[in-house]
The first five atom37 places (N, CA, C, CB, O) and aatype in JSON, in Angstrom:
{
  "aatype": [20, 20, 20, 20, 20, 20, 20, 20, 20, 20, 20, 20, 20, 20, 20, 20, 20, 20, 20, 20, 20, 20, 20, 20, 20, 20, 20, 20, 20, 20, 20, 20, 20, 20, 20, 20, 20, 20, 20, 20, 20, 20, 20, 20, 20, 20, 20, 20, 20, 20, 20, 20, 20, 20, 20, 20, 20, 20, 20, 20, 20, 20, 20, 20, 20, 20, 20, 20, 20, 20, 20, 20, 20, 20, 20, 20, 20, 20, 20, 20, 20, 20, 20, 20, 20, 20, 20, 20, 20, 20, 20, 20, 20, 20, 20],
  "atom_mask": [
    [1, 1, 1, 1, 1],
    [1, 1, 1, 1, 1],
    [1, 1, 1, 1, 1],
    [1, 1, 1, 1, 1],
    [1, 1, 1, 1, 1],
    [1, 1, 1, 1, 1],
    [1, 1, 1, 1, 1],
    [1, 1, 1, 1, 1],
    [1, 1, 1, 1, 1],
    [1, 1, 1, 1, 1],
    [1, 1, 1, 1, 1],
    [1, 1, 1, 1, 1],
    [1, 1, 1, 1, 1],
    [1, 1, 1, 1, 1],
    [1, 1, 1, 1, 1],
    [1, 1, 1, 1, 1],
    [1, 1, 1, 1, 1],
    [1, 1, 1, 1, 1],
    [1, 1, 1, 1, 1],
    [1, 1, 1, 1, 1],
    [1, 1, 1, 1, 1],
    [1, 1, 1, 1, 1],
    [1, 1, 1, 1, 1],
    [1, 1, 1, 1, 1],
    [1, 1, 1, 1, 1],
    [1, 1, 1, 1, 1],
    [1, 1, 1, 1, 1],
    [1, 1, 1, 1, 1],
    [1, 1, 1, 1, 1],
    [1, 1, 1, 1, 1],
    [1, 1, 1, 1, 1],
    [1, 1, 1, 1, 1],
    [1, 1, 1, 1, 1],
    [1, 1, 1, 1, 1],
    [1, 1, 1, 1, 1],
    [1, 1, 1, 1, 1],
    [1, 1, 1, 1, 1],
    [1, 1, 1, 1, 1],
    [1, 1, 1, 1, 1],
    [1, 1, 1, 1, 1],
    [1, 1, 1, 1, 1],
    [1, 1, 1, 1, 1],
    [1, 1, 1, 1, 1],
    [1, 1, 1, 1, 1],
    [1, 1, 1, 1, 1],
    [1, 1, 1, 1, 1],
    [1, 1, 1, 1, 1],
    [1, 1, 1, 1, 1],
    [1, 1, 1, 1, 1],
    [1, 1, 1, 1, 1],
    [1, 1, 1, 1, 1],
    [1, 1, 1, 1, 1],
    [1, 1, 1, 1, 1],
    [1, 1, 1, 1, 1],
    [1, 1, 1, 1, 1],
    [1, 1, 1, 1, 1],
    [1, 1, 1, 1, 1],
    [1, 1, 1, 1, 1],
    [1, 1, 1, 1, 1],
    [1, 1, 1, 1, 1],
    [1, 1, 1, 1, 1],
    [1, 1, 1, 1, 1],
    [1, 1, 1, 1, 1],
    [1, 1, 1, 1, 1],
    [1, 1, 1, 1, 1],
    [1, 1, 1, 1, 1],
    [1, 1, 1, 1, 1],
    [1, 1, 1, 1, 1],
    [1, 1, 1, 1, 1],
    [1, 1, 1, 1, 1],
    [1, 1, 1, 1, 1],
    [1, 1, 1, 1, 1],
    [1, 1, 1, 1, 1],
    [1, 1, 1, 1, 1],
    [1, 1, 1, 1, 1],
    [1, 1, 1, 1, 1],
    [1, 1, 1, 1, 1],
    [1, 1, 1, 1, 1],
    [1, 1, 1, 1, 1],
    [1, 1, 1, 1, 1],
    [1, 1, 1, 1, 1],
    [1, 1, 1, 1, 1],
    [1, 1, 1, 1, 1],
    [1, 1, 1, 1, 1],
    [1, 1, 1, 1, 1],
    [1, 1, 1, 1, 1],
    [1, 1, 1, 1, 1],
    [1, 1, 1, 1, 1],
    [1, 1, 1, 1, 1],
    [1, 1, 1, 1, 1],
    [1, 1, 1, 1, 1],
    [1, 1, 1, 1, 1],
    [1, 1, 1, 1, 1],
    [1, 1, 1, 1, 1],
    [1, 1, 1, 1, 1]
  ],
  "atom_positions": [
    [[16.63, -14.99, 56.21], [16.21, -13.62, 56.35], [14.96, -13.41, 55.51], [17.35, -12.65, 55.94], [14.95, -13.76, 54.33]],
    [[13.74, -12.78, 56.17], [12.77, -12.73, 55.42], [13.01, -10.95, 54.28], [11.34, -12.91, 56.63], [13.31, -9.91, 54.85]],
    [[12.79, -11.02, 52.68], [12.99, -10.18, 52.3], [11.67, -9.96, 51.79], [14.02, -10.18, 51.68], [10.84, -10.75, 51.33]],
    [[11.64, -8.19, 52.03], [10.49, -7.49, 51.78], [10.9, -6.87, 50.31], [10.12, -6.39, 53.02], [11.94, -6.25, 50.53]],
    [[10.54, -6.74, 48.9], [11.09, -5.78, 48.24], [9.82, -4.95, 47.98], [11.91, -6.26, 47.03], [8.79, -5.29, 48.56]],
    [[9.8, -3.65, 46.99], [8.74, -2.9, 46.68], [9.84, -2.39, 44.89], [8.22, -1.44, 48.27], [10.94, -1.92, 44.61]],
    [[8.68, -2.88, 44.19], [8.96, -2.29, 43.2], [8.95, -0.66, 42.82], [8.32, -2.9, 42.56], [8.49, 0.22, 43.55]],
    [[9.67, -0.44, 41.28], [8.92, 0.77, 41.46], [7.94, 1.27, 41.02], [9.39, 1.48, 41.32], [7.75, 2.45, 41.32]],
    [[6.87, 0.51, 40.07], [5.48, 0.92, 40.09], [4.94, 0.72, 41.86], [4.56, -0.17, 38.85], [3.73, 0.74, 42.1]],
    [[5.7, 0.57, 42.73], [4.79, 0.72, 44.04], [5.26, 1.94, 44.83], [4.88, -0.63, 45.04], [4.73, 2.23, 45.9]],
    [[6.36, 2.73, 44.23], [6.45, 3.73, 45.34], [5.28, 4.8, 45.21], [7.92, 4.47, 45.3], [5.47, 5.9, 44.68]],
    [[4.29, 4.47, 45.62], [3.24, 5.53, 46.12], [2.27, 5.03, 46.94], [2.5, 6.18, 45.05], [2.51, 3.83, 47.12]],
    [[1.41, 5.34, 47.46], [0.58, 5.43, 49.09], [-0.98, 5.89, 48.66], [1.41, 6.94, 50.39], [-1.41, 6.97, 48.26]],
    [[-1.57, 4.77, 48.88], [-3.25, 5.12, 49.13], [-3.21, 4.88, 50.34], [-4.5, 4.24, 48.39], [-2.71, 3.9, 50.89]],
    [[-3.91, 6.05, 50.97], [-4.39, 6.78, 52.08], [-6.14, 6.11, 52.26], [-4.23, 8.64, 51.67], [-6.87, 5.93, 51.28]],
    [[-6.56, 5.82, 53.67], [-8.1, 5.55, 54.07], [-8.38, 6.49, 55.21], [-8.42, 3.93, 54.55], [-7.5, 7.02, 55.89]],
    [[-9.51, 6.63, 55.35], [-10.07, 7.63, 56.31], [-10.71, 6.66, 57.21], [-11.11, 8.8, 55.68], [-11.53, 5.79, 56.88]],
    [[-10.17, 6.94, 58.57], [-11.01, 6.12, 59.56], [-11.96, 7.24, 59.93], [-10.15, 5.42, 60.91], [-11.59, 8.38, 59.66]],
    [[-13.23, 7.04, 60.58], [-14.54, 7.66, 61.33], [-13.84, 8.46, 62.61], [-15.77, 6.3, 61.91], [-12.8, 8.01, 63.09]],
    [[-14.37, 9.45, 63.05], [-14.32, 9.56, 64.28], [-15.66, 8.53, 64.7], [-14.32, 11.15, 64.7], [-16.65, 8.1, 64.09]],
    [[-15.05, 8.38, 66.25], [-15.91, 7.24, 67.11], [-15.65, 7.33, 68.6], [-15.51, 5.67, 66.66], [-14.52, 7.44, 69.09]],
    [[-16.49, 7.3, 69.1], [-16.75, 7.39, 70.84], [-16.15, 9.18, 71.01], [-15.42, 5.83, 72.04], [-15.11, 9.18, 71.67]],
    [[-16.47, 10.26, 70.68], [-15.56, 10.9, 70.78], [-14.03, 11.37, 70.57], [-15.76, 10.8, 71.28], [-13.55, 12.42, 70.99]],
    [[-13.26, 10.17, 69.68], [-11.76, 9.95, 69.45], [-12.05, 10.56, 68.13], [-11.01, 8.3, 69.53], [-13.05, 10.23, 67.49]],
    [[-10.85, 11.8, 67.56], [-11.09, 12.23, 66.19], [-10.93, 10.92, 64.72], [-9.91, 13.53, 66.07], [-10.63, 9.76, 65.0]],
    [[-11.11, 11.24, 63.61], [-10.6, 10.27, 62.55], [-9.67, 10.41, 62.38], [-10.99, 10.18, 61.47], [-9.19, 11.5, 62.7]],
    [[-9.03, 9.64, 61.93], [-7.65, 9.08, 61.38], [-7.26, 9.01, 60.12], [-7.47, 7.89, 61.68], [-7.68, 7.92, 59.72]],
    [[-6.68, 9.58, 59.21], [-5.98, 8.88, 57.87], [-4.92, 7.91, 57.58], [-5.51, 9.71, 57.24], [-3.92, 8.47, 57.12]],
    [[-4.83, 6.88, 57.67], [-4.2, 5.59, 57.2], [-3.16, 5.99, 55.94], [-5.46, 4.47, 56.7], [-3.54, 6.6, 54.93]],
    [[-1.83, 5.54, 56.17], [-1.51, 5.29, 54.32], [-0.43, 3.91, 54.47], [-0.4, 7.1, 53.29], [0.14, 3.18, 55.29]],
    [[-0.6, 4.12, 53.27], [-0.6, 1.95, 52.51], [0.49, 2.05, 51.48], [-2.56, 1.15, 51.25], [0.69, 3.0, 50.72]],
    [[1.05, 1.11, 51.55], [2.19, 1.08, 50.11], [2.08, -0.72, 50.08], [4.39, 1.92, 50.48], [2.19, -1.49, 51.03]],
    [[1.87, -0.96, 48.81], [1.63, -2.1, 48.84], [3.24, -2.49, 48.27], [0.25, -2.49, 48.04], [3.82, -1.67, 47.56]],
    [[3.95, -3.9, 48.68], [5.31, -4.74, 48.5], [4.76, -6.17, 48.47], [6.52, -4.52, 49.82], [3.66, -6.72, 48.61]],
    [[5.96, -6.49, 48.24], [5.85, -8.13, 48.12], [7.04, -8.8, 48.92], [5.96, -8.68, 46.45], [8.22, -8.52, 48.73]],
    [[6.63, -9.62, 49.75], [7.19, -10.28, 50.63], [7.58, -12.36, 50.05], [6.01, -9.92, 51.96], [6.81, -13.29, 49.81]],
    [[9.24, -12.28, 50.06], [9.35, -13.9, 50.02], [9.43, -14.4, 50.88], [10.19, -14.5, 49.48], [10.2, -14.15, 51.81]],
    [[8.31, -15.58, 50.76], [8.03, -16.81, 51.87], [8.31, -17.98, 51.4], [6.63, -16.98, 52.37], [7.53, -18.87, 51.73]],
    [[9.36, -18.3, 50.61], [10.06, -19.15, 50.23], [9.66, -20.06, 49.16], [10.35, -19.66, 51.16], [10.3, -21.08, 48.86]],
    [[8.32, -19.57, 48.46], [7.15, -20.08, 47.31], [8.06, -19.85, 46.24], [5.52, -19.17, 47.12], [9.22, -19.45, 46.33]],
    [[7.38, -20.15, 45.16], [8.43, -19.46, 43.77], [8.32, -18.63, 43.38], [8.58, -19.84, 42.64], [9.1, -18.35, 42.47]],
    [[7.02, -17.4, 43.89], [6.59, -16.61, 43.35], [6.4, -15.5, 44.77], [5.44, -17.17, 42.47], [5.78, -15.98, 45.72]],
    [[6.92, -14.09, 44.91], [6.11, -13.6, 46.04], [5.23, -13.36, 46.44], [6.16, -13.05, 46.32], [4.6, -14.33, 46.0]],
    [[4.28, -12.64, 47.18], [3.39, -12.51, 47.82], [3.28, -11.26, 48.16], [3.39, -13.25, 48.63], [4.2, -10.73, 48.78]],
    [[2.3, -10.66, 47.88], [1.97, -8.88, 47.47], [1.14, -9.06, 49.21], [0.46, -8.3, 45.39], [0.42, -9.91, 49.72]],
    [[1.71, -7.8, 49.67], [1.23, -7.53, 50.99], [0.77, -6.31, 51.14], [2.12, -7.73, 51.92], [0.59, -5.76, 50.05]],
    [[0.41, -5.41, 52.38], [0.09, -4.16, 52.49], [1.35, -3.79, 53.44], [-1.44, -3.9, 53.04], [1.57, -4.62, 54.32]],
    [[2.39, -2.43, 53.39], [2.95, -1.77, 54.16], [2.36, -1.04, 55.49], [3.4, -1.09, 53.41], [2.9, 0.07, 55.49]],
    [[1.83, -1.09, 56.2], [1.45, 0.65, 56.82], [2.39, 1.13, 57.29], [0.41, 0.93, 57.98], [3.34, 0.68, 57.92]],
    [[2.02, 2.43, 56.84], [3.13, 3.93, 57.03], [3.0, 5.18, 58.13], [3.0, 4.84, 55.6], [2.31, 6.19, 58.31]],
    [[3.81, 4.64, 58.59], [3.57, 6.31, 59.89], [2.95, 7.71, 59.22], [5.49, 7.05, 60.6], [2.25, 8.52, 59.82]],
    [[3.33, 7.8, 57.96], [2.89, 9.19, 57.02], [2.94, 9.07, 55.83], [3.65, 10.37, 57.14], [3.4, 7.97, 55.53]],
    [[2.62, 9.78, 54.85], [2.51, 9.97, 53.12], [3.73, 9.21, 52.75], [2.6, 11.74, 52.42], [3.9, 8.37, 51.87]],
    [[4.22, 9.52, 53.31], [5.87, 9.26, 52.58], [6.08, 7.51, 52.0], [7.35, 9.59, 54.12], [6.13, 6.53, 52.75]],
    [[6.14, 7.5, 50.99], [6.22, 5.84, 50.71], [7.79, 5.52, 50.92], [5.67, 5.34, 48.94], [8.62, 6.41, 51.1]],
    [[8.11, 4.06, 50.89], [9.69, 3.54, 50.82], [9.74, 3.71, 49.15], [10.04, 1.62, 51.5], [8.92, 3.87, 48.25]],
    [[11.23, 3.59, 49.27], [11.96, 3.34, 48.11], [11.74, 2.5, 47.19], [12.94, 3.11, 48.35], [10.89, 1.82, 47.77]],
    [[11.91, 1.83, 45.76], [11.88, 0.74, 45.14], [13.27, -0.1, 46.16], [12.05, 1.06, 43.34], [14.17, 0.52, 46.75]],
    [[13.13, -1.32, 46.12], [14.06, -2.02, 46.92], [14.08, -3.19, 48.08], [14.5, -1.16, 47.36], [12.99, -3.35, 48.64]],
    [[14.97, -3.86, 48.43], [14.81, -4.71, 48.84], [14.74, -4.45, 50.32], [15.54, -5.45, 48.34], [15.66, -3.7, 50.64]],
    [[14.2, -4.7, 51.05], [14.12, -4.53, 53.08], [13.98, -6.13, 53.49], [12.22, -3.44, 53.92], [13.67, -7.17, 52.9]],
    [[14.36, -5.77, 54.74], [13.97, -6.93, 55.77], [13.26, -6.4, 56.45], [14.91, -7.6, 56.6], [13.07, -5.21, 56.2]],
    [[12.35, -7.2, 57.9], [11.87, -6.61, 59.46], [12.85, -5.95, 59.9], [11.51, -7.63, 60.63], [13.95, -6.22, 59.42]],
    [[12.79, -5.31, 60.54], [13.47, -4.66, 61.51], [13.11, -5.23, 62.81], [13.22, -3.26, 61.45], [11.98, -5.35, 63.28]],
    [[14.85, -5.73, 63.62], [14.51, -6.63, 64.47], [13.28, -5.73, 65.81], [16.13, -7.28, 65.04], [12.8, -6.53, 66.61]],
    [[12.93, -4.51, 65.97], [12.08, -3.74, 66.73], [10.72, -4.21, 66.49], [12.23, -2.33, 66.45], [9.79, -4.01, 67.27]],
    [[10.6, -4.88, 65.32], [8.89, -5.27, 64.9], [8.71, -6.26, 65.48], [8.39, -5.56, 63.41], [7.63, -6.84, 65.34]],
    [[9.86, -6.86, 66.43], [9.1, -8.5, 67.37], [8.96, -7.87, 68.66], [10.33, -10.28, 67.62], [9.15, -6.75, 69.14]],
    [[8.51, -9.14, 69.09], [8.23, -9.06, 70.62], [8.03, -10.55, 70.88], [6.85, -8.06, 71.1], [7.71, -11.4, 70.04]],
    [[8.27, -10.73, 72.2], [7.84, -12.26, 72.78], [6.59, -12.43, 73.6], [8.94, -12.8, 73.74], [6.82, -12.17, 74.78]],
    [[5.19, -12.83, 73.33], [4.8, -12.76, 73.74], [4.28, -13.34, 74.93], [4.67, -12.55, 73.18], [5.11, -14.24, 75.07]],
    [[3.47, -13.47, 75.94], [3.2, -13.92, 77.37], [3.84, -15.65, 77.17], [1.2, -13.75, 77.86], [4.52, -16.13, 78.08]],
    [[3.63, -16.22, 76.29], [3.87, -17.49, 76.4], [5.63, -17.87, 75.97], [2.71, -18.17, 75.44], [6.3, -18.9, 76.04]],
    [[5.81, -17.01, 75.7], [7.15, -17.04, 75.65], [7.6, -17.36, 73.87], [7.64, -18.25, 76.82], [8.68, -17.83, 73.51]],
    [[6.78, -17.06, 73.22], [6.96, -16.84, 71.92], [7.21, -15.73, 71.26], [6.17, -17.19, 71.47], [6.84, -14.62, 71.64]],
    [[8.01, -16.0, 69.95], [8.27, -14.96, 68.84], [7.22, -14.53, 67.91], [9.28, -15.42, 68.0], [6.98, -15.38, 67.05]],
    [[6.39, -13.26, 67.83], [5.56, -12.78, 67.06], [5.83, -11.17, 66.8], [4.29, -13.13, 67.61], [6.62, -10.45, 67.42]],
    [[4.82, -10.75, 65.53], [5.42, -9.2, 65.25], [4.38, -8.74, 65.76], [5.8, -8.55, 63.72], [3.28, -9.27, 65.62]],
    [[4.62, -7.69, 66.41], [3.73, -6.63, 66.84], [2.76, -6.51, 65.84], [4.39, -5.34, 67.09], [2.8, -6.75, 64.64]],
    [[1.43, -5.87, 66.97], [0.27, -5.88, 65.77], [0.1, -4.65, 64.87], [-1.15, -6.06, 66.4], [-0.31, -4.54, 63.71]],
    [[0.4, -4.06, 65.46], [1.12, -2.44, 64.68], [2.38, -2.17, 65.07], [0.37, -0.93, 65.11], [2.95, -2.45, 66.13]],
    [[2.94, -1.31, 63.64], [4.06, -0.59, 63.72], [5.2, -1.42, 62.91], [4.39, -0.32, 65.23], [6.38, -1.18, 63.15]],
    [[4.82, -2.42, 61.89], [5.78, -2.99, 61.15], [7.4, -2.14, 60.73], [4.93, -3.3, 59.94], [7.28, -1.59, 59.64]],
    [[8.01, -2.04, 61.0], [9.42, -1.48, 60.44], [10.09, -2.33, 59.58], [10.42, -1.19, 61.51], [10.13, -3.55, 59.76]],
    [[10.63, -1.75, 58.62], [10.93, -2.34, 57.89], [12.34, -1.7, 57.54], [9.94, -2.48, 57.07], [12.3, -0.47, 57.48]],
    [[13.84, -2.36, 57.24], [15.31, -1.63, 57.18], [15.59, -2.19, 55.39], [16.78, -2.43, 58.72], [15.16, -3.24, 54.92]],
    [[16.34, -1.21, 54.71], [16.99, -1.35, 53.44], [18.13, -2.56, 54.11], [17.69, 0.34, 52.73], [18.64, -2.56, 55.22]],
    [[18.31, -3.61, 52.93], [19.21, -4.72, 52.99], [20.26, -4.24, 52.02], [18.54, -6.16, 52.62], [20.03, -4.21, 50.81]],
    [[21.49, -3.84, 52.56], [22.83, -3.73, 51.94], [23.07, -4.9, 51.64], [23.9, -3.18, 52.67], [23.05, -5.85, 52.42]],
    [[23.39, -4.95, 50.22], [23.91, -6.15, 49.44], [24.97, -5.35, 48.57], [22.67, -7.05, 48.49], [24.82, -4.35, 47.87]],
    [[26.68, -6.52, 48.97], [27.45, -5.96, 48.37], [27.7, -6.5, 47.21], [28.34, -5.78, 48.99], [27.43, -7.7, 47.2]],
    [[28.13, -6.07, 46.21], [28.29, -6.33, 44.5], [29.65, -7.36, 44.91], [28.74, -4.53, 43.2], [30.14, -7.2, 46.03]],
    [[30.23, -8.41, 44.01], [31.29, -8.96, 44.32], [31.73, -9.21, 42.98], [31.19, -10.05, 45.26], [31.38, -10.17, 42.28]],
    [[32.67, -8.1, 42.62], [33.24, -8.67, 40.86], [34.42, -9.57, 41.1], [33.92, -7.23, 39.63], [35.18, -9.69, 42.06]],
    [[34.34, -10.12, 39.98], [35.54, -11.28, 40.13], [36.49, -10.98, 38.45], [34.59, -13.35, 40.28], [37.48, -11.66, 38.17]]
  ]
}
């Protein structure tokens, strides 16, 4: 399972301004930066994009299986927008 976490010095969102162009209005972008394990010893700091202001939680996520698709050749890849990302329930186990 690939795990996404976001600390909590990351719950907050820098925002970019796209141009208007050809007539299409501008856009505001927002970003929450996480770190993703790819099985290194160390993670790997990525960019989120966010449907709106609102950042995620401190915490651990996976993909959300909605972020694939198969493409023409009959392969597994993530969409080029619209990453989703789900909280990973992990249960405590005292002994």
């Amino acid at each position: 399972m690939l795990e996404i976490e976001i600390f909590p010095e990351n719950v907050n969102t820098s925002s970019r301004t796209l141009p208007s162009k050809d007539g299409k209005p501008g856009r505001t972008m927002y970003e929450q930066t996480a770190y993703v394990n790819l099985g290194g010893k160390f993670p790997v700091e990525m960019t989120l994009q966010l449907d709106n202001a609102a950042p995620f939680a401190a915490g651990k996520y996976t993909v959300d299986p909605s972020s694939f698709i198969v493409n023409n050749f009959g392969g597994l890849e993530l969409k080029r927008y619209g990453l989703k990302i789900m909280p990973i329930n992990r249960k405590e186990h005292t002994a």
